[in-house]
C-alpha positions as CSV (number, residue, x, y, z in Angstrom):
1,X,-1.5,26.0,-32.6
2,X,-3.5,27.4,-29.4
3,X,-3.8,25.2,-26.3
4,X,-7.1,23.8,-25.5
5,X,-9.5,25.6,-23.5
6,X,-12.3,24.7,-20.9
7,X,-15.0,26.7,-20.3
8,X,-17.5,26.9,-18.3
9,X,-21.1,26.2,-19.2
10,X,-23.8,28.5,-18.4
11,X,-26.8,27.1,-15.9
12,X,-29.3,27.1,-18.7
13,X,-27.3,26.4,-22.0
14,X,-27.3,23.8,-23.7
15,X,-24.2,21.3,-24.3
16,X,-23.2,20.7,-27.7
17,X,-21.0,17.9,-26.4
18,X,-20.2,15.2,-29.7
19,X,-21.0,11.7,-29.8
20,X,-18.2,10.5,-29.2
21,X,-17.1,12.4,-26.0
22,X,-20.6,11.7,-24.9
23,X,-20.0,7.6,-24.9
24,X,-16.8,7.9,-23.4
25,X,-18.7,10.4,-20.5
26,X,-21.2,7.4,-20.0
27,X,-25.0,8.3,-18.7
28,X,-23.6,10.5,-15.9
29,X,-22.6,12.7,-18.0
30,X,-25.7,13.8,-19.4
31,X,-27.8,16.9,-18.5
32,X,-30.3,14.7,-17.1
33,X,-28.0,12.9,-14.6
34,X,-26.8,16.7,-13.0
35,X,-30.7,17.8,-13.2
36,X,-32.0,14.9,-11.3
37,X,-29.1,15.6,-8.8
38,X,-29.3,19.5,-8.2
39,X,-33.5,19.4,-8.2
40,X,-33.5,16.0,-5.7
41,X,-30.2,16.7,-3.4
42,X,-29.9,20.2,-4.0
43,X,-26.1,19.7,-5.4
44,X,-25.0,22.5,-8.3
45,X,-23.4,21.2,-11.2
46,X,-20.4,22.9,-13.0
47,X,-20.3,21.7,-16.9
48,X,-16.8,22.5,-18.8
49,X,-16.0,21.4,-22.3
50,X,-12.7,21.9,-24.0
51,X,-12.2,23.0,-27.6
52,X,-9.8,23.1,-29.8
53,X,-10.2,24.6,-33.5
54,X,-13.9,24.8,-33.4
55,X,-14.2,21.5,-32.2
56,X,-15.0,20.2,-28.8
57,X,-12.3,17.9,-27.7
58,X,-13.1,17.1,-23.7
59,X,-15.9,17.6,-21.2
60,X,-16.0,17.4,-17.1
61,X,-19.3,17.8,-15.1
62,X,-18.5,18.4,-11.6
63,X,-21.3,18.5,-8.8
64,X,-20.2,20.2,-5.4
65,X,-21.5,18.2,-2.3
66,X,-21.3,19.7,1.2
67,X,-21.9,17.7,3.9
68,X,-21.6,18.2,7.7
69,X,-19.8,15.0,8.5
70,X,-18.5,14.0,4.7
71,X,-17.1,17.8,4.1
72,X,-17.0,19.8,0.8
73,X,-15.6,18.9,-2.5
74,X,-16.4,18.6,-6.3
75,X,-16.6,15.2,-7.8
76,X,-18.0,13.9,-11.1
77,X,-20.5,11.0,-11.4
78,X,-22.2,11.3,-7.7
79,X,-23.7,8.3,-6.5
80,X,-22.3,6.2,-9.5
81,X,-19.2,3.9,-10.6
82,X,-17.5,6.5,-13.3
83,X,-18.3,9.1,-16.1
84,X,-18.4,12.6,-16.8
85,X,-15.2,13.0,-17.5
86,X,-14.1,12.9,-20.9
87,X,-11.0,13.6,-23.5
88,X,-9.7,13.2,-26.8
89,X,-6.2,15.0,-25.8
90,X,-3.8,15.2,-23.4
91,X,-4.2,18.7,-24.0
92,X,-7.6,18.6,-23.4
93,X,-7.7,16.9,-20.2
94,X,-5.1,19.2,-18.8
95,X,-7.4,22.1,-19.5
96,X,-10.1,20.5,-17.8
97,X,-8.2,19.7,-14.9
98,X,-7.1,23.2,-14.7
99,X,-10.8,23.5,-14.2
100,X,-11.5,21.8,-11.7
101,X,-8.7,23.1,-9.8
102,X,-9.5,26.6,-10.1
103,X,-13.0,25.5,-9.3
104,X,-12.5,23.8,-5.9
105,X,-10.4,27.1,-4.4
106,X,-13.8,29.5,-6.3
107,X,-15.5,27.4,-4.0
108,X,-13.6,26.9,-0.7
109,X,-13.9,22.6,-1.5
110,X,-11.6,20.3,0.3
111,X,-11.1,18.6,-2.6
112,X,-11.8,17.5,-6.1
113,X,-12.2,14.0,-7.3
114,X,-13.2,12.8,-11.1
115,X,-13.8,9.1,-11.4
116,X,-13.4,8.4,-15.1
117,X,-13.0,4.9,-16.9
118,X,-8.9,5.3,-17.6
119,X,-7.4,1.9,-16.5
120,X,-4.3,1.9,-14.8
121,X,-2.5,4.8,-16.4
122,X,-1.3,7.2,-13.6
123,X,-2.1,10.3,-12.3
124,X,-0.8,13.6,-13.8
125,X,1.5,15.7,-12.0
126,X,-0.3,17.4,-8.6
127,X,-3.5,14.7,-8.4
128,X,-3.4,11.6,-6.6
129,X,-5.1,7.8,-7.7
130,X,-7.0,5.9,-5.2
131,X,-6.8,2.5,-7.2
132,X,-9.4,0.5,-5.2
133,X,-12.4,0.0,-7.3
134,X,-12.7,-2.0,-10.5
135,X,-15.7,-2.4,-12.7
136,X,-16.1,-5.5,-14.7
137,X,-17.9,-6.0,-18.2
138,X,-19.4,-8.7,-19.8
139,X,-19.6,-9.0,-23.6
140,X,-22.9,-9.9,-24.6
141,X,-24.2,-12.0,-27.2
142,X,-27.2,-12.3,-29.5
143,X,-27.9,-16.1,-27.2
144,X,-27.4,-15.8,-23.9
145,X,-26.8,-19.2,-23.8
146,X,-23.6,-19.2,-26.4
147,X,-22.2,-17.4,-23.2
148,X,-22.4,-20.2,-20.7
149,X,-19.4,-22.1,-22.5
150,X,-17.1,-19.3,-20.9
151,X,-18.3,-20.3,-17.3
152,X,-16.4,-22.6,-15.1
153,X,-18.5,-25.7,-14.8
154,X,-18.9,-25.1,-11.2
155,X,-20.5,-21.8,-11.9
156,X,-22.7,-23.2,-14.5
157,X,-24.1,-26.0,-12.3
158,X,-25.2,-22.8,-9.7
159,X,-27.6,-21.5,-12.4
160,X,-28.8,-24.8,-13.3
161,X,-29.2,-25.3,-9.6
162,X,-31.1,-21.2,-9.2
163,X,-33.6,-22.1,-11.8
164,X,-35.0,-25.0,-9.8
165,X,-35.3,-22.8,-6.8
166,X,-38.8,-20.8,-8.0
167,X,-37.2,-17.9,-7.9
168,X,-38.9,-15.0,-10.1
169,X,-38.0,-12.0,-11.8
170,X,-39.6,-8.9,-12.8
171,X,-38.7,-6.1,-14.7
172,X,-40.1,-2.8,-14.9
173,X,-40.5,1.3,-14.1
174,X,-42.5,2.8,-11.9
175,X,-44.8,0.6,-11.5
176,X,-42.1,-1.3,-9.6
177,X,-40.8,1.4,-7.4
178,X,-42.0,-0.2,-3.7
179,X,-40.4,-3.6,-4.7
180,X,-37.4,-1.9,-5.9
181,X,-37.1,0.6,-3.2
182,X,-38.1,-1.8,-0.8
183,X,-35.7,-4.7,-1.9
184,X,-32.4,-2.6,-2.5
185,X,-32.9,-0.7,1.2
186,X,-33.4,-4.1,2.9
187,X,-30.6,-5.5,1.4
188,X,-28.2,-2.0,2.1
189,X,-29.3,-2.3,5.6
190,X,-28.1,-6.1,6.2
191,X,-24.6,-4.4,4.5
192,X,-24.5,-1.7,6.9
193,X,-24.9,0.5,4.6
194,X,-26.9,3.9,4.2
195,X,-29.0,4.0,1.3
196,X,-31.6,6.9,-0.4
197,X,-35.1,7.3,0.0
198,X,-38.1,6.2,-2.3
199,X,-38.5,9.7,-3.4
200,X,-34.9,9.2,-4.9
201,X,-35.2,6.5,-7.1
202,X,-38.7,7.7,-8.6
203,X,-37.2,10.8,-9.4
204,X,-34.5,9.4,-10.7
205,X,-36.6,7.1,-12.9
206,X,-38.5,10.0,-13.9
207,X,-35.5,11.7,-15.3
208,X,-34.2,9.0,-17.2
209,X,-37.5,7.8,-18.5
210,X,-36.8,4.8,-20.6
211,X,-33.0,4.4,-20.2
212,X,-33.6,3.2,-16.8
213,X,-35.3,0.0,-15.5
214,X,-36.3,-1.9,-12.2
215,X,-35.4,-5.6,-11.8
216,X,-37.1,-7.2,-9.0
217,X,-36.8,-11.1,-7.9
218,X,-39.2,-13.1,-5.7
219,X,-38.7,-16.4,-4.0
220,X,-40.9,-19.8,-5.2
221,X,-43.4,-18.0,-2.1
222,X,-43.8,-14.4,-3.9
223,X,-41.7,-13.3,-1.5
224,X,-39.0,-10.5,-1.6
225,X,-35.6,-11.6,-2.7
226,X,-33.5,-8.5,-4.1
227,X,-33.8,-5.6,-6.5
228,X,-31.2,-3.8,-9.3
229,X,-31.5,-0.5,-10.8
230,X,-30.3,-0.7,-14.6
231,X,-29.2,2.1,-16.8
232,X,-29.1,2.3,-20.6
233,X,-26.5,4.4,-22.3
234,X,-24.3,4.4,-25.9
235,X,-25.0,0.4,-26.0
236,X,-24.5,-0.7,-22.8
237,X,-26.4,-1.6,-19.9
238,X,-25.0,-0.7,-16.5
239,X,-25.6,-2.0,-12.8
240,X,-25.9,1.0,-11.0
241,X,-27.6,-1.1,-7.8
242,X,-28.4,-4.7,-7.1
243,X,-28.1,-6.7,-4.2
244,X,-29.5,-10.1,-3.3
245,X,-31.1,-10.6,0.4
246,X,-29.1,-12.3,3.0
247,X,-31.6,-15.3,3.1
248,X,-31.7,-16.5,-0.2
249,X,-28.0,-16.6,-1.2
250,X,-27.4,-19.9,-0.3
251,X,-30.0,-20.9,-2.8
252,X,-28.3,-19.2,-5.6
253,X,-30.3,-16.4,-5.8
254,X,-27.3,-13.8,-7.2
255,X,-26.6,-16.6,-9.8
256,X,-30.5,-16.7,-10.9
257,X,-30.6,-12.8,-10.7
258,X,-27.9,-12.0,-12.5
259,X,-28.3,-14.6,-15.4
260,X,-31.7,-13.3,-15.9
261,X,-30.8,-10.5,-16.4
262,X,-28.1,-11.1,-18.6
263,X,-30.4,-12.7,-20.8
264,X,-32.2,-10.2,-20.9
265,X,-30.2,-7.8,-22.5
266,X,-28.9,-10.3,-24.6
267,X,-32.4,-10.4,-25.9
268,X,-32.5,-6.6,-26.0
269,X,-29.2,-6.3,-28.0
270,X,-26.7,-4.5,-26.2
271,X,-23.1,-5.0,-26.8
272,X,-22.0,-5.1,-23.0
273,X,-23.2,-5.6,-19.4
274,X,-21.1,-3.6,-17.1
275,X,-21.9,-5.2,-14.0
276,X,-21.0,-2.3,-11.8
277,X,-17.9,-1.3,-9.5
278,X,-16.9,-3.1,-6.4
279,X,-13.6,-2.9,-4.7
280,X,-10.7,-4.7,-5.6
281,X,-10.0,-8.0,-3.6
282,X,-13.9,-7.8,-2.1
283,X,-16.5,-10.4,-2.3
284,X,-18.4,-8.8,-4.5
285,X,-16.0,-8.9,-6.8
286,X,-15.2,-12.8,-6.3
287,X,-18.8,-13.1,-7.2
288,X,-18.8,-11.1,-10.7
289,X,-15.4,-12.8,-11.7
290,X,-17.6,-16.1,-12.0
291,X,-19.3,-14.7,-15.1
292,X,-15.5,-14.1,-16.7
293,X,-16.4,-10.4,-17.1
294,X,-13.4,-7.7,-18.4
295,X,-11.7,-6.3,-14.9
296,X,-11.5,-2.5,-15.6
297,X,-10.1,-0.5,-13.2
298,X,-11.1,2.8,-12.5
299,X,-9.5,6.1,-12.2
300,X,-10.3,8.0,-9.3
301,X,-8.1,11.1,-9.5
302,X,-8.0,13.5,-6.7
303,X,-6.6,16.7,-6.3
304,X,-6.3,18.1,-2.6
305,X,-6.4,22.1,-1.7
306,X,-3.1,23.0,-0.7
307,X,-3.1,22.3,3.6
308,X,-5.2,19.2,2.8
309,X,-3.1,16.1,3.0
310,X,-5.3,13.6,4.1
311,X,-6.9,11.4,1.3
312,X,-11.0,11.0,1.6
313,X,-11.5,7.5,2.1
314,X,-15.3,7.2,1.7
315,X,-15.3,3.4,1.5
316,X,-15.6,0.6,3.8
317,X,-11.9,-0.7,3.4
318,X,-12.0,2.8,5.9
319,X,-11.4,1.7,9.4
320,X,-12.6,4.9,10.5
321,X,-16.1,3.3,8.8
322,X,-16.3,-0.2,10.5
323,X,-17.6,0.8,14.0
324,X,-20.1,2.7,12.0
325,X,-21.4,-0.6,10.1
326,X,-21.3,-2.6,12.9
327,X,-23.8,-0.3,14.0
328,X,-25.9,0.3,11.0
329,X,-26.7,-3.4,10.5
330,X,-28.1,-3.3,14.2
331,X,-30.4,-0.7,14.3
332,X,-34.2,-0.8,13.8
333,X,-35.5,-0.6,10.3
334,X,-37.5,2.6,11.5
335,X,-34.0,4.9,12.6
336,X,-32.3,4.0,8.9
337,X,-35.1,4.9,6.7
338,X,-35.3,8.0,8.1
339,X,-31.3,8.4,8.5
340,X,-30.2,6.9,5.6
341,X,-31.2,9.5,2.7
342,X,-28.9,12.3,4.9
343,X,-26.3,10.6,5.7
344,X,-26.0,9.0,2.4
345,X,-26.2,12.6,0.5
346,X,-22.6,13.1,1.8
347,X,-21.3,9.9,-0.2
348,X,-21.6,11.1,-3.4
């Protein structure tokens, strides 16, 4: 029986990618997710899909990013937790690691990294794992409220305690883009943390149409309190951003955000809540173990041109990236806007 082959997509054809592959690929990989990404950031995107007998058995979308301070490499699912990698062999993710391989010396890349939803299982021969992030999902329910059982009672009394607070929430598209925009590069900014521009996220929203929505929260004043971006895909809705400003956490304002919005797609009838990646041992992560999600860890494969031995740490367990947020957190508001969308294209 032949060996599974990957081959390469043409710019303009279509992908005849199954179901199946398609779920396990998540929203990123989706022609709308490389679209958005070459026509807003510029970055090309390489589509493989292996076949076997007729029948298509893997897919790997890669974007290349080059950057003058991040460098030059190939990585699937830019600016997101994990996807676009997909297999239903090991003979079918061996050819499309092959791919990518012979794709990042085509293109003089430093590197190539795909970031796929495989647990713990290690590496194959050649590729190195960078086990630091996790993402964590929730089972949903048809109540929201047959879920609360699950919580510590500690936990439970915070949301009692949030919805007392006059905290508000609104969900939305477009017409929420300032409040979103403006919430979620606020809040980046108090991290020390790049983030992208307006222009970004309504293009992004644009793409996705309908699979994509804006959650926005106000204090009991109609004040800004935080923002998310949400992403629909195979059953499942996914945090892709959403952070809570610095001044209302210690009224419990993550705990009201992210129980309304759990009930929410309760409501709406997904089967999970993938609350989004964070890195193993953080705070973030303390803070989504409260609602007893599923700890996944992710894959993040990389495979280094040969004379490249150091391994990209584009995270801020870095050291070489803590000077750099000190920093960040203390400019003017002004000098990151207008900063943030180029430095933040290299961190894909």
């Amino acid at each position: 029986m032949p060996e599974p082959c990957a081959r390469l997509l043409e710019p303009n054809e279509s992908a005849r990618w199954n179901p199946g592959l398609l779920d396990m690929g998540g929203y990123t990989a989706l022609d709308s997710w490389s679209l958005f990404l070459r026509e807003h950031y510029g970055f090309p995107a390489y589509r493989f899909e292996a076949s076997e007998n007729g029948k298509n058995t893997g897919l790997l979308v890669l974007s290349h990013i080059q950057h003058p301070v991040f460098g030059n490499y190939l990585a699937t699912a830019p600016f997101a937790s994990y996807g676009g990698f997909a297999f239903e062999s090991s003979e079918a993710r061996e050819a499309l690691l092959t791919a990518a391989r012979q794709k990042v010396q085509e293109l003089g890349a430093g590197y190539a990294v795909v970031r796929f939803d495989g647990g713990e299982n290690p590496a194959p021969e050649g590729w190195i794992q960078q086990p630091i992030y996790s993402t964590y999902l929730l089972d949903l329910a048809d109540d929201p409220e047959a879920l609360l059982p699950r919580f510590s009672s500690d936990h439970r009394n915070h949301i009692r305690k949030s919805s007392k607070k006059g905290f508000k929430i609104r969900f939305g598209h477009l017409d929420l883009l300032d409040d979103a925009y403006e919430g979620l590069a606020r809040s980046m900014h108090e991290l020390g943390s790049p983030y992208h521009s307006k222009n970004y996220l309504g293009a992004m929203a644009k793409s996705l149409g309908q699979a994509l929505e804006f959650a926005v929260i106000y204090d009991a004043h109609d004040r800004l309190a935080g923002a998310g971006v949400f992403i629909f895909h195979g059953g499942v809705a996914t945090n892709l951003h959403a952070n809570i400003l610095r001044d209302v956490r210690q009224d419990y304002a993550g705990e009201f955000f992210y129980w309304s919005v759990i009930a929410r797609y309760c409501q709406k009838g997904f089967r999970v809540f993938d609350m989004g990646r964070s890195l193993n041992g953080s705070g973030n992560e303390t803070f989504k173990m409260k609602w007893r999600p599923r700890k996944n860890p992710l894959s993040y494969w990389h495979w280094m041109k040969p004379g490249v031995v150091d391994l990209p740490e584009l995270n801020q367990k870095s050291p070489k990236f803590r000077a750099a947020i000190w920093t960040w957190k203390r400019l003017p508001a002004f000098v990151v806007r207008i900063l943030g969308p180029s430095l933040i294209k290299g961190l894909a």
